[in-house]
C-alpha positions in Angstrom: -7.8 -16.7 -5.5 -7.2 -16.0 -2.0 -6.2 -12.2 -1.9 -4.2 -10.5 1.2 -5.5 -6.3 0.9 -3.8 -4.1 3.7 -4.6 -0.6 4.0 -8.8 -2.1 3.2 -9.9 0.2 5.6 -8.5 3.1 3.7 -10.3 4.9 0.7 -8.1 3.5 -1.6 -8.2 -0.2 0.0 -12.1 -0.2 0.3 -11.9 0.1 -3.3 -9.7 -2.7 -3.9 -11.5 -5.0 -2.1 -14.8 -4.1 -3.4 -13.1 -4.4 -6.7 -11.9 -8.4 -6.2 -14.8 -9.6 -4.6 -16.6 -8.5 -7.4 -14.1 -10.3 -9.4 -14.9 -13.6 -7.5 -11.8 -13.3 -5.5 -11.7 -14.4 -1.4 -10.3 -11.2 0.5 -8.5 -11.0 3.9 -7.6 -7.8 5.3 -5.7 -7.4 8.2 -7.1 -4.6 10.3 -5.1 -2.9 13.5 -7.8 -2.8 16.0 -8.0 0.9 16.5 -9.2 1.1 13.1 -12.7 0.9 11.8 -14.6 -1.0 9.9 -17.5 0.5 8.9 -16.2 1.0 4.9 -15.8 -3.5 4.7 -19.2 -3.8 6.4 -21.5 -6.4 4.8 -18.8 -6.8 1.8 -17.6 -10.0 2.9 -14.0 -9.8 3.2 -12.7 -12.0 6.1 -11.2 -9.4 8.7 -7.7 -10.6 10.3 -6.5 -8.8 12.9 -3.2 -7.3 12.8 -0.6 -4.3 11.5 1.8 -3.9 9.0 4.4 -3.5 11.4 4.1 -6.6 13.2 5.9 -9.6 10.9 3.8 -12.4 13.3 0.6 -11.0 12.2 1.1 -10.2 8.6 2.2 -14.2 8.3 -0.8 -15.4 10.0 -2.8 -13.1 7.6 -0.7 -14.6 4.7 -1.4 -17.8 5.6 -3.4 -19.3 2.7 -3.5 -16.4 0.5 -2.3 -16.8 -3.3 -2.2 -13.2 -4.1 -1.4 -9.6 -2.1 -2.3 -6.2 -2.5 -0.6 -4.2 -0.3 -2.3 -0.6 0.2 -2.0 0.3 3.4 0.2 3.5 4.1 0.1 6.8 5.4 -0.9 8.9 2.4 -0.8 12.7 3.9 2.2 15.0 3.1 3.2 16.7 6.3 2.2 13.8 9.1 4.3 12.4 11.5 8.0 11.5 10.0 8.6 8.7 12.5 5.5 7.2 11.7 5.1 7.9 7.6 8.5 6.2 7.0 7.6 3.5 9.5 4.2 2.8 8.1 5.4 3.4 4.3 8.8 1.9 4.5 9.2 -0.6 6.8 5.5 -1.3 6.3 6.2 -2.2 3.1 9.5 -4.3 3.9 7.5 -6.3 6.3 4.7 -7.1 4.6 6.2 -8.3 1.1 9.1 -9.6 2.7 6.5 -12.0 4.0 4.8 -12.1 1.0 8.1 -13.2 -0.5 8.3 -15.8 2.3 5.2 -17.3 1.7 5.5 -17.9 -2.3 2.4 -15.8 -2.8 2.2 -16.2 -7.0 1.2 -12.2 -7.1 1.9 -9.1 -4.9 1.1 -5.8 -5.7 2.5 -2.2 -4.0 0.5 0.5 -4.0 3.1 3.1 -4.2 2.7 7.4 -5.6 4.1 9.2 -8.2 5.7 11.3 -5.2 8.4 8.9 -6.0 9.1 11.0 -9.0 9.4 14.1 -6.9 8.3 17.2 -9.3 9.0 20.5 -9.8 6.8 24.0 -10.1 7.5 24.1 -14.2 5.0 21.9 -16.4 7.3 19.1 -17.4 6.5 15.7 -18.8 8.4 12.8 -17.7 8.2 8.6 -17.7 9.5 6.2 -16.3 13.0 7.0 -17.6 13.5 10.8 -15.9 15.3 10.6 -12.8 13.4 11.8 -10.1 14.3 14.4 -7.6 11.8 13.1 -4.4 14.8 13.0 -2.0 16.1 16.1 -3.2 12.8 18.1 -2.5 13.1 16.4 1.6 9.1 15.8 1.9 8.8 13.3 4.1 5.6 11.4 2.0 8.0 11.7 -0.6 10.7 10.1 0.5 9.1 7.5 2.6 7.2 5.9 -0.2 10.7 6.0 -2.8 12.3 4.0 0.2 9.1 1.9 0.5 9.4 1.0 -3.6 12.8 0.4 -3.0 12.1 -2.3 -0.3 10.1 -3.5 -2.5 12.3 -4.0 -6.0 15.3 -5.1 -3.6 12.4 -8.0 -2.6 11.5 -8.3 -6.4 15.2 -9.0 -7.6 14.8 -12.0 -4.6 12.5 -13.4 -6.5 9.2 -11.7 -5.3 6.5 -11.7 -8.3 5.8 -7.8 -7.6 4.2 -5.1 -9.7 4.2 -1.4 -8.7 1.4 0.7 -9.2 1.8 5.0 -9.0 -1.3 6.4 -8.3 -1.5 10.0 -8.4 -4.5 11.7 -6.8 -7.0 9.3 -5.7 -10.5 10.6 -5.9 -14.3 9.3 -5.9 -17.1 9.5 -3.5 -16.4 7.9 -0.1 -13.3 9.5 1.0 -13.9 10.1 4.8 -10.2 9.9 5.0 -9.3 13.2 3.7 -6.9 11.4 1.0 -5.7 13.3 -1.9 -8.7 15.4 -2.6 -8.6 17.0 0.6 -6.9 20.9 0.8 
């Protein structure tokens, strides 16, 4: 299978992609061209030029692919609010509404269980406690509810989606300063 990965130049992404080519899947991963390349080097993912924010070039990207992963966000609590709800919401609306579009026969969002919110008391909660994310106003937070959002709305339209919630993401590699970082 043909497999779409954005965010592959991220820790998480780099992952994936090493991951399904090691699975015996074809990768493309679209790649804005201020970003580097240096994690997909020699791992033989076809690199497509483009950004989650720009509908033409996630269709090109699309354009043959059976399957999507879509990775790519801004992961850091405290950047930019602009740009974490563009990148994490609209992202995300852009790039499985084309998805959709296409008729890919998998997609997959990489979303956080920031969705969930928390609170500063140990308490356990799944998939059935409502979540307070909005409430608590971090931006991260909210950006990647209103990205899964985007996403089930797309999903009820027919899109065959699953949602992932990582939590902290952590492993050798990270020159990113993902989750692991202070």
């Amino acid at each position: 299978m043909r497999v779409l990965v954005t965010g592959a130049t991220g820790f998480l992404g780099v992952a994936i992609v090493r991951e399904l080519l090691a699975r015996g899947h074809a990768v493309r991963a679209p790649v804005r061209p201020a970003s580097g390349l240096a994690g997909l080097d020699g791992l033989g993912a076809e690199v497509a030029r483009g950004d989650v924010l720009d509908a033409a070039s996630v269709r090109a990207a699309l354009a043959g692919c059976e399957g999507l992963v879509h990775a790519a966000g801004i992961p850091r609590i405290g950047a930019d609010a602009r740009e974490t709800s563009a990148v994490n919401v609209t992202g995300a609306e852009v790039v499985l509404g084309a998805a959709l579009e296409a008729g890919v026969a998998r997609a997959v969002l990489t979303s956080s269980t920031s969705v969930m919110g928390g609170t500063r008391e140990p308490v356990v909660q799944d998939e059935s406690a409502a979540g307070n994310a909005e409430a608590l106003g971090i931006g991260y937070f909210v950006s990647k509810l209103q990205g899964e959002r985007a996403a089930l709305a797309l999903a009820r339209r027919g899109l065959p989606l699953v949602v992932v919630r990582p939590s902290f993401v952590l492993g050798p590699g990270d020159t990113h300063g993902s989750s692991a970082s202070v």
